[in-house]
N, C-alpha and C positions, 0 to 999 in steps of 0.2 A: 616508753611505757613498759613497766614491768606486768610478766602474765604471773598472777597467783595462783595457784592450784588450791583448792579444798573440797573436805567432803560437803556432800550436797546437804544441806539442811531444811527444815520446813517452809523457810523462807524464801525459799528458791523455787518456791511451786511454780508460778505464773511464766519465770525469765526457763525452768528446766524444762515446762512441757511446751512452749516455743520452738528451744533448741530440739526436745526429740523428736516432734511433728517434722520439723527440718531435717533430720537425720531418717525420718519414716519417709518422706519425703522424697530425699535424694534418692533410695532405692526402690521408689515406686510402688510403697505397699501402699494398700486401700488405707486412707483416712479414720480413725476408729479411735473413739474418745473409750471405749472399755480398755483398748490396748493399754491406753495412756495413763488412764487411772488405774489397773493392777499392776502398772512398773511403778508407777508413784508410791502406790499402796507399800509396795515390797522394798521400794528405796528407804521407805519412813518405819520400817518394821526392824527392829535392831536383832529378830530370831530369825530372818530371813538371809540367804547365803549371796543375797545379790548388791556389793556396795557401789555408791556414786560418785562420782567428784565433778566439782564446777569450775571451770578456768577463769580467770575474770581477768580486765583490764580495767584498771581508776576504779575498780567496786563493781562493773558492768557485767555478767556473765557472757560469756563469749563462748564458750566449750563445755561439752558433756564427756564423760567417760562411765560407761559402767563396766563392774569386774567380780570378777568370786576366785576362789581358793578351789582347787582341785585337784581329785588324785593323780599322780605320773605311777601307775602300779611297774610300767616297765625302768621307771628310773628308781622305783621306790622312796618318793618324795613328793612332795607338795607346790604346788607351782600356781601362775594366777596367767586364768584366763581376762583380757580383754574384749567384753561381748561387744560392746559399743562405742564408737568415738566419734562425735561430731564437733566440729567450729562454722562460727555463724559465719555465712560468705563475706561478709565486711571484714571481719578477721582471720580469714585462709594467707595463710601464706606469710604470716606475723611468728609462729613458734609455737602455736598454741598444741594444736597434735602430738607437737618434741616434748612441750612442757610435759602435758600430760602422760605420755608413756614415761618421759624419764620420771615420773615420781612413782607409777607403778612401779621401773624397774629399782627404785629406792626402796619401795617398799619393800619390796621381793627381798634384797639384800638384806634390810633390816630383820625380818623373820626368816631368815637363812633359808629360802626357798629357791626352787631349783630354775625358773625364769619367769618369764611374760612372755604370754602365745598370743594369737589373734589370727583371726581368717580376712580375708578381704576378697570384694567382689572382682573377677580378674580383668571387669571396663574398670576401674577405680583405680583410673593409670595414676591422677594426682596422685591420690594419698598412697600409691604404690613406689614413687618418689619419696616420699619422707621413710616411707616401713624399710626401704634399700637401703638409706643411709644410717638407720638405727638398729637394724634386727639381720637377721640372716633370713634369706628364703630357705624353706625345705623344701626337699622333692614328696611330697603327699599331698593326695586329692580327699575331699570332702564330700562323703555323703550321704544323702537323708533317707532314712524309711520310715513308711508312716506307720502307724500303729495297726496291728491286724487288726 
């Protein structure tokens, strides 16, 4: 079976907020259909800076990816983050994660942009085996403050 990559379209509501409940899922946030419906919201809004793509098998959706364009001020250039990447557990381990980055890192190429970044959680040994084989580790930690 071939994995197709595409962007997400409206059609995809029902098969994309399965896969992100699964991707909320895996890293243990609280369950929350507002979550779900303002990333839908922002995936389907074409002024919004957050894009999606859907991995599929035979027409089936099998993977999620979401991503946006942002500034590298210290490289002075434009680069794309990776916010999200899920595959359905019946299809781990099939290419789908590879698909998916390698068309980011195409895209990246095609708008002459300076790469494809991504964080990952550091139990997320799997998918820390495929990001090995595709990407470089950096030495930099992550993180968060909350809003005064």
């Amino acid at each position: 079976m071939a994995i197709r990559i595409r962007p997400v379209t409206p059609d995809d509501r029902l098969a994309w907020a399965e896969l992100f409940r699964g991707y909320r899922d895996f890293y243990a946030l609280e369950p929350d259909d507002a979550v779900v419906e303002t990333v839908w919201g922002w995936l389907m809004d074409d002024d919004h800076e957050l894009g999606g793509l859907v991995a599929e098998f035979d027409g089936a959706p099998v993977g999620i990816a979401h991503w946006r364009r942002f500034a590298r001020p210290s490289r002075g250039g434009t680069a794309i983050f990776l916010d999200d990447l899920f595959t359905a557990p019946q299809a781990r381990g099939a290419g789908v994660g590879r698909a998916l980055i390698a068309h980011l890192q195409q895209l990246a190429a095609d708008e002459g942009l300076l790469e494809v970044r991504w964080i990952t959680s550091e139990t997320n040994t799997d998918a820390q085996r495929l990001y090995d084989r595709v990407a470089e580790r950096v030495p930099f930690f992550t993180y968060i403050a909350k809003p005064a």
